[in-house]
Each structure stands twice: as C-alpha cells, then as structure tokens.
C-alpha positions in Angstrom: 8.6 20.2 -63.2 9.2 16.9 -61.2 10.4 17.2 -57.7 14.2 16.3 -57.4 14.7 12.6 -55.7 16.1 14.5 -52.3 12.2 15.0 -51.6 11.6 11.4 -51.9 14.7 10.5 -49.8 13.3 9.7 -45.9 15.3 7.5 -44.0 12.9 7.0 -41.0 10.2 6.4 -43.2 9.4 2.7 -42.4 6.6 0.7 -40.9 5.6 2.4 -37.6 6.9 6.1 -36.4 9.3 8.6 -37.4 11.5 8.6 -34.1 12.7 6.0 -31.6 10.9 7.0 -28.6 8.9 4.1 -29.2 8.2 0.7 -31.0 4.7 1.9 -33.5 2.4 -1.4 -32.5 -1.3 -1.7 -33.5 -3.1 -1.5 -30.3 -5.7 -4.2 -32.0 -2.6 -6.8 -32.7 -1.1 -6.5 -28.9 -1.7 -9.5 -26.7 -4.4 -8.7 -24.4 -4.0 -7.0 -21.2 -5.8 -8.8 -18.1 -6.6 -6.7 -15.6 -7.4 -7.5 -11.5 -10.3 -9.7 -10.8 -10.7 -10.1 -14.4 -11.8 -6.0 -14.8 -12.8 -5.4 -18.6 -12.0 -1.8 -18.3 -9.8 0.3 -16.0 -11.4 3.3 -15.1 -9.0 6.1 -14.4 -9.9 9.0 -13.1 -7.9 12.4 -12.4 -9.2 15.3 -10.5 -6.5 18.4 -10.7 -5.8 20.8 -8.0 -4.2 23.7 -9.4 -2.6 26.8 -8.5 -3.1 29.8 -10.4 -0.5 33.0 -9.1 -3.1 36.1 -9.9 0.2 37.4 -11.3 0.6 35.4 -14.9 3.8 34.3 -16.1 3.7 35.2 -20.1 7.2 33.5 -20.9 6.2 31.5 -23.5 2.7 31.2 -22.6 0.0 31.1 -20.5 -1.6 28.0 -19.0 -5.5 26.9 -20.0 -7.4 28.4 -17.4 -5.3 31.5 -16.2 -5.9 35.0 -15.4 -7.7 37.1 -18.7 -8.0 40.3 -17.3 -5.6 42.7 -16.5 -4.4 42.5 -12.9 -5.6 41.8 -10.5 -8.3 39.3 -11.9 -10.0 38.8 -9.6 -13.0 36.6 -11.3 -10.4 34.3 -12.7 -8.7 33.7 -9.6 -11.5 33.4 -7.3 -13.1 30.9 -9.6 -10.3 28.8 -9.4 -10.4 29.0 -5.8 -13.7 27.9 -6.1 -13.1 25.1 -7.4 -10.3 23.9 -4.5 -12.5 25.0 -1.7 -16.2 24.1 -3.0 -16.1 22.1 -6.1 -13.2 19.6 -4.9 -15.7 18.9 -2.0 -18.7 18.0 -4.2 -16.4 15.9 -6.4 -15.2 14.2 -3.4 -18.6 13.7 -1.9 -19.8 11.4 -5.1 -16.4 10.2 -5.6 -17.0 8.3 -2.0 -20.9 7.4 -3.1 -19.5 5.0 -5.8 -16.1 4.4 -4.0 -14.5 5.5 -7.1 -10.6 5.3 -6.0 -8.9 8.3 -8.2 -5.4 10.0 -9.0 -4.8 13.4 -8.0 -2.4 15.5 -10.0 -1.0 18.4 -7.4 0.9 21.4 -8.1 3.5 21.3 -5.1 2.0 24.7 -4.2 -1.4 23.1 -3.3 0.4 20.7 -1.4 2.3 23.8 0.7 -1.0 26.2 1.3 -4.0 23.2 1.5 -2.5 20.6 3.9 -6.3 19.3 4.7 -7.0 18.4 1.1 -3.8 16.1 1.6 -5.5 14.4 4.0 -8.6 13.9 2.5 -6.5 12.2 -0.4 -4.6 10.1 2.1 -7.9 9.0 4.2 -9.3 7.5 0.8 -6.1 5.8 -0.4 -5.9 8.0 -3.2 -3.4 8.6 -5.3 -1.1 12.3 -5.9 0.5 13.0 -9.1 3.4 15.0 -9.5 1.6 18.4 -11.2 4.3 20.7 -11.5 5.6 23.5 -8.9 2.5 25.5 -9.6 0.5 26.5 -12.8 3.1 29.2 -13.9 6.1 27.1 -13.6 5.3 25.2 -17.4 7.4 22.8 -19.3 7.7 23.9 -22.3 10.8 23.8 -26.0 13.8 25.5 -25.8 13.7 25.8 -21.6 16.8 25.8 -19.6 17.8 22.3 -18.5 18.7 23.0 -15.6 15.6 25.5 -14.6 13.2 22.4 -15.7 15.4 20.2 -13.6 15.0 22.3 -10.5 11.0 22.6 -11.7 10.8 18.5 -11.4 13.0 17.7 -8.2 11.1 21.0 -6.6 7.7 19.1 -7.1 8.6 16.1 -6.4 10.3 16.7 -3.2 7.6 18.8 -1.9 4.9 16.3 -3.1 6.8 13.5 -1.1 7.7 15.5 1.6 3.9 16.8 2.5 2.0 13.7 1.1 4.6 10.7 2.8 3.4 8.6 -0.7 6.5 7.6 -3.5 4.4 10.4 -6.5 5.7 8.1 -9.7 3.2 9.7 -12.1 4.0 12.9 -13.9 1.6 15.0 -15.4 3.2 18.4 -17.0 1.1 21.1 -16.3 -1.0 22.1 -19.7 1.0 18.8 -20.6 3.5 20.7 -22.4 6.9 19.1 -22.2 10.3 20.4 -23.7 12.3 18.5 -25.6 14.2 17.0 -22.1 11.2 16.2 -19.9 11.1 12.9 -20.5 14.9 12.2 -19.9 14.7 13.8 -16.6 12.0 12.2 -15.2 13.7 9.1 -14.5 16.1 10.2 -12.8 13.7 11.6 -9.8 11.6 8.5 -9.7 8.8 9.0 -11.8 7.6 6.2 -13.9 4.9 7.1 -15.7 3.5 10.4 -17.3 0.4 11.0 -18.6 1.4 13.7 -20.8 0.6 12.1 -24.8 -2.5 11.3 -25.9 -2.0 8.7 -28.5 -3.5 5.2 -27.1 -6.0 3.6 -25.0 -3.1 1.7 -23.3 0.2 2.3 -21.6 2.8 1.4 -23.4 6.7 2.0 -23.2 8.8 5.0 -24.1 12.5 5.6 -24.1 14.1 7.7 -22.0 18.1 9.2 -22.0 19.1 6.8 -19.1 15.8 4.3 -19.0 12.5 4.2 -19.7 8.7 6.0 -19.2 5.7 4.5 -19.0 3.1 6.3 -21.1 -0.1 6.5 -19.4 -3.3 7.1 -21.6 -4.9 10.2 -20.8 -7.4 11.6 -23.4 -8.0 15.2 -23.2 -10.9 14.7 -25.6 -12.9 12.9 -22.7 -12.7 16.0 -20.1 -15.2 18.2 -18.2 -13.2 21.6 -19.4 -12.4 20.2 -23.2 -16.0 19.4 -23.8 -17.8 22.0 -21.6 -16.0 25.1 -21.4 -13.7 24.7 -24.9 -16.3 23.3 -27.0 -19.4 24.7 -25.2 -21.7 21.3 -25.0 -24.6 20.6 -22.6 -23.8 18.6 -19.5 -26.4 15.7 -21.3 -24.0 16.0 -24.0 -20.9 15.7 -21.6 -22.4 12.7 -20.3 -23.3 11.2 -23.5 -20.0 11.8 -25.1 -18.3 10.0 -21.7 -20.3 7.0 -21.5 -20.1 6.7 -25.4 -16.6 6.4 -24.8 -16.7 3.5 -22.3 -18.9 1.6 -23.7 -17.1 1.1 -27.0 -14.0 0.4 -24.9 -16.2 -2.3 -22.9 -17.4 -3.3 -26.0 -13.3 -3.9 -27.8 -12.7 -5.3 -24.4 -15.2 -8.7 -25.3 -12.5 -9.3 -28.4 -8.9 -7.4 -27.7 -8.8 -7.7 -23.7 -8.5 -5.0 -21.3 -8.9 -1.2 -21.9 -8.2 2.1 -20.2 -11.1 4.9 -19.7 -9.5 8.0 -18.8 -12.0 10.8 -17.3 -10.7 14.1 -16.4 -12.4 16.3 -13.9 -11.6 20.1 -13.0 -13.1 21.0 -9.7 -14.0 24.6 -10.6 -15.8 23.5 -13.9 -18.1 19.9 -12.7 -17.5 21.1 -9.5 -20.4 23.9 -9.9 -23.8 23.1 -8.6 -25.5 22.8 -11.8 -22.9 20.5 -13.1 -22.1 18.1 -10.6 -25.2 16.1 -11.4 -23.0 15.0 -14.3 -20.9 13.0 -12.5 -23.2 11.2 -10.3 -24.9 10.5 -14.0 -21.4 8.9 -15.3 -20.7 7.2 -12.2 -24.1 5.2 -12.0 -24.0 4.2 -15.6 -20.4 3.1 -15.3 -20.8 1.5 -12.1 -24.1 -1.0 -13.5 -21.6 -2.6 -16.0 -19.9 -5.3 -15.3 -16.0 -5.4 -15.1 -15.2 -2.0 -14.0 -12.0 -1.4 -12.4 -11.8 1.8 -11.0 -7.9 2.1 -10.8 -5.2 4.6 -9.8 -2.6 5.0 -12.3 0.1 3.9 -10.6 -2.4 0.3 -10.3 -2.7 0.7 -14.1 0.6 0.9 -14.8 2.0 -1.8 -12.6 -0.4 -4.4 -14.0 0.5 -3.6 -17.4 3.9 -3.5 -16.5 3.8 -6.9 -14.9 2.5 -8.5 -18.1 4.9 -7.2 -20.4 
C-alpha cells in the first residue's frame, strides 16, 4: 500500500536544518578563522565546580553525578567535596605548570560557600561561567518561565556580585535547556553558551530579542564521559584527547583555525592516580606549535570580530 503524499509533504525540508535557530553551513566551506598571534588551535579548557545538595531534587530528573543512595549519601557527596577541596587544587597546580589560562563554570552556590576558590580564579585571570544556581536547580522542557528566569538572573547576579567579572558564558547545568533558555539569556547579559555540541566552531544562534553565540563544547572529549561513563584507562583518556587535537591541528594547515574543547571534573582527574593524565595532555599539547590556550569569552570575541 503506498504511503499517502501528506508523508512526503515537509516544508522545512531544504538544504541545511529543520528550524531557524541557525543558518546549516559546512564548517569545511566557512572562511577561515584567524586566531591571536596566528594560534592554529584554541585550546579551551573548563574545569566545573559543582554543588551537589545531599538532598536530590527528582523533578524531572537528576543531574550526572548526584546522590545514588538513599539519604543521606554520604559517599556521593563527600566525593564531590573531594573534588572542590583536593582535586580542584591538583588541577590548578598543573594548570599553572603549563600556564594554561581556563574557564570556570560555577554554580552560584560555590561562589556563596568557597569565596577562596574565587580568588584563586581571579589571581590567575581566569575566567567564571555562569553554571546555574546549584546542581539541583536544572533547565530542563516544559519548566515555568518565570522559575527558569529567576534560576538565570539568581546566578548571574550572585556570580557578578562575588566574582566582580561581567560572567557572559552560560553553561546549563547537565546542559539541559528548556525550550526558553536561549531567549532568556540575552536579556541578563550572557553571550555565549556552551550548551550544544554540534561544531568545532562558534557560530551564531537566534534568540527571541537577539542573538547567542554557540560555543563548541564536546562532551565526547571529557575526563567523566570517557572515564567514569565509558570506563577507559587514563592511557586511553589521553590518547583519545590528543587524537582529537592533533586532527584539529592537522584541518587547521588547510581550513584555518580550530577549537579544542577539554572538560575536566575535579573529583574524577582530580584523584591521585589520575592527575598524571593531565600533566600527559598538557606537555603534548604544549610541544606543538600554535596553541592558543584561550578563555571562552577570548574565543568568542575573536570569532565574533571576524564575522
């Protein structure tokens, strides 16, 4: 029985995507992105500091990395802890051996309890990115507009308030967004969010009353993704990493300038049999020539500049 023509009738099916968020470009047929001092590849780190309530909100679900147990879990929550106390100072401490300037998304909860690690972010010209009021306060379809708006101005006006920088990155924490995240944004000052994971360049979405920058941000490239979700060695961690940038430093010879994102979670590489990792990635990356290690609010005001 042939399908009746309805099924064959799409009027957004076109050259490029199915919405208007954004223009669909091949990111192999852009004109090439220059980046300072005539970097190959922008290096972006991000180094999370989290808060996890040892009470859980379930409503509509739970973050990566929450409580399992029932309450009070205690090995949950203390190994987060860990990782703002201990692993955030290891990270830190090789973070300063290859002067590897980083952003820093913050709940606005760590910013309230830990005024110190503020300061250690401020001393290093690092930047803070808007992380959410804490890691049960998510984004997520179907919220109340008006709950997610007091959720964004909340962080943002903390963040502001305790870290005296502007915060114009956003990244939702367990980057889960509803369907208004990234029409409110805009209107508290944010520029860029790191949210999507479909390029290895920032590129321009729409917004209700403006525009976003999208900020490349590969979860695939990430301490937690590769070795807690998918169980791999820390050889393998590094491997998959510099595999990574060296076919963007390779593109970068014949399409211009790329973005490496590298996500770091203090109370995963943050351990002592882990941190060797980084110092790994960090010498390798720092041998080739070209390297830009960037903030993303650098990143995105060079690209911006050349569009």
């Amino acid at each position: 029985m042939p399908l009746d023509n309805s099924y064959l009738e799409y009027p957004k099916r076109r050259h490029g995507m199915d919405h208007d968020l954004y223009p669909w470009t091949n990111m192999f047929e852009r004109k090439p992105i220059t980046w300072p001092n005539g970097a190959k590849v922008a290096v972006w780190i991000t180094v999370p500091l989290e808060y996890f309530p040892l009470t859980p909100n379930d409503g509509p679900f739970r973050a990566p990395g929450h409580m399992v147990t029932p309450y009070p879990d205690y090995r949950t929550y203390t190994t987060r802890d860990y990782g703002t106390r201990v692993g955030w100072q290891r990270i830190v401490k090789v973070l300063d051996q290859y002067n590897a300037k980083i952003s820093v998304p913050m709940n606005a909860a760590i910013a309230d309890r830990h005024p110190f690690l503020v300061d250690q972010i401020n001393e290093r010209g690092w930047e803070v990115i808007a992380h959410g009021v804490d890691m049960n306060s998510l984004h997520y379809g179907g919220m109340d507009e008006s709950t997610e708006r007091t959720q964004i101005k909340t962080t943002v006006d903390t963040l502001r308030d305790k870290t005296k920088q502007d915060v114009i990155g956003w990244l939702s924490p367990a980057r889960s967004q509803s369907e208004n995240t990234l029409d409110l944004l805009p209107e508290y000052g944010i520029e860029y969010c790191g949210d999507w994971v479909n390029d290895d360049l920032p590129y321009e979405v729409k917004s209700k009353d403006g525009s976003l920058i999208a900020m490349p941000h590969s979860n695939e490239v990430d301490d937690r993704t590769i070795l807690v979700n998918n169980r791999h060695t820390e050889d393998m961690f590094v491997e998959q990493v510099l595999d990574a940038f060296d076919l963007l430093h390779k593109e970068s010879a014949s399409y211009g300038g790329r973005v490496a994102p590298l996500g770091l979670t203090p109370y995963v590489i943050g351990q002592p049999w882990r941190i060797r990792s980084l110092s790994e990635i960090l010498e390798a990356i720092s041998k080739k020539d070209g390297v830009w290690f960037a903030t993303g609010a650098e990143i995105a005001k060079a690209w911006k500049e050349q569009q």
